[in-house]
C-alpha positions as CSV (number, residue, x, y, z in Angstrom):
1,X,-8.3,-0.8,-29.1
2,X,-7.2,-3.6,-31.5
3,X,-7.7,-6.2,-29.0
4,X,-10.5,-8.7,-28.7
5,X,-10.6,-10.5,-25.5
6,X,-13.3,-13.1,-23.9
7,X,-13.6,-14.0,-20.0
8,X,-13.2,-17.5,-18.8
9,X,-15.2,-18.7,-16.1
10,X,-12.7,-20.7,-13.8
11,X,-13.7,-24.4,-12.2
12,X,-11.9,-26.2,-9.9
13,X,-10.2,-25.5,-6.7
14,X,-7.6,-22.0,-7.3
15,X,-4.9,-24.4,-5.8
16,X,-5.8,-27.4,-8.2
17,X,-5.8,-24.0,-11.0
18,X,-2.8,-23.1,-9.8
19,X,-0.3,-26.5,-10.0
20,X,0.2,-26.1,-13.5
21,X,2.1,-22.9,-12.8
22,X,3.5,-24.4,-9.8
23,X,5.2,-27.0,-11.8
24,X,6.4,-24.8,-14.4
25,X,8.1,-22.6,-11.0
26,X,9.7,-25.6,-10.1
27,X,11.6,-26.9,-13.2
28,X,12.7,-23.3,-13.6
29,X,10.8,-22.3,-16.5
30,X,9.3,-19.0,-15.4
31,X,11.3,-15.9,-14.7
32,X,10.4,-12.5,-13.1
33,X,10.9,-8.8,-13.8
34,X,12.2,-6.8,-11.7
35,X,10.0,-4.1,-10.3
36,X,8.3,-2.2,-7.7
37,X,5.8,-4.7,-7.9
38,X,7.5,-8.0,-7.2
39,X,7.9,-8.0,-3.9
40,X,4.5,-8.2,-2.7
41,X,3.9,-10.9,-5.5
42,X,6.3,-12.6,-5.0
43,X,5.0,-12.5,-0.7
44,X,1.3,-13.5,-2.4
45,X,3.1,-16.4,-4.2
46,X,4.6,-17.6,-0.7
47,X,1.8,-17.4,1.3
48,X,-0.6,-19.5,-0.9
49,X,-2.7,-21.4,-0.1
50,X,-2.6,-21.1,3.4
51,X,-3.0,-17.2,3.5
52,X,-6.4,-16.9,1.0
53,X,-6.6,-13.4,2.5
54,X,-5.0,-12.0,-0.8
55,X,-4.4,-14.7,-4.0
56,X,-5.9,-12.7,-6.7
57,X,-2.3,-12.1,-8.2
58,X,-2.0,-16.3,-7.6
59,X,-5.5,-16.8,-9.3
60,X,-4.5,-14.2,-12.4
61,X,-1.2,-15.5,-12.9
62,X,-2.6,-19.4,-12.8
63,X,-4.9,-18.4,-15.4
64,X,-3.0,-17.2,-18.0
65,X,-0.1,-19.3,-17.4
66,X,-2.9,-21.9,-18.2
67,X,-4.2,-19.8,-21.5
68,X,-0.7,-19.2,-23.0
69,X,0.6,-22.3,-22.3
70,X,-2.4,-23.9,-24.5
71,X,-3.8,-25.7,-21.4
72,X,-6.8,-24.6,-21.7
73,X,-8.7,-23.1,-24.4
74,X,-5.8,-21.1,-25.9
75,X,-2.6,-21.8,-28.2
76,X,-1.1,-25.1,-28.8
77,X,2.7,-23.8,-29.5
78,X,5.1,-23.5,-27.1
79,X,6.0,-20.0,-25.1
80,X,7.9,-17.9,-23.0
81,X,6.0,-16.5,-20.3
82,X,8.4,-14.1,-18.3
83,X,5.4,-12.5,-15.3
């Protein structure tokens, strides 16, 4: 309640979706927190592309990384994403 939301239908590749976030991983702008959860993410993370058995959590975190970081159709400012 209180929230409007809209889907987004994906194109491209999920790994071409996915370098964005990649590249944000790799200059050490995106931080985790800690929980129960994190290891199997972070095993999901490790695994892709090669293991396409399970990247739902890749595909969902590409995409709003995308969103929020105005990359797509969402804001243009700058943020802190902490998944």
């Amino acid at each position: 309640p209180g929230c409007d939301f809209i889907g987004i239908r994906a194109t491209g590749s999920k790994v071409v979706r996915a370098k964005p976030f990649g590249a944000a991983l790799a200059n050490g702008n995106i931080r985790l927190v800690r929980g129960p959860w994190i290891t199997d993410y972070l095993d999901e993370m490790a695994t892709f592309p090669e293991s396409s058995w399970h990247d739902d959590q890749v595909d969902a975190t590409s995409g709003c990384f995308t969103e929020a970081a105005g990359l797509g159709y969402g804001q243009r400012k700058r943020v802190q994403i902490i998944v």
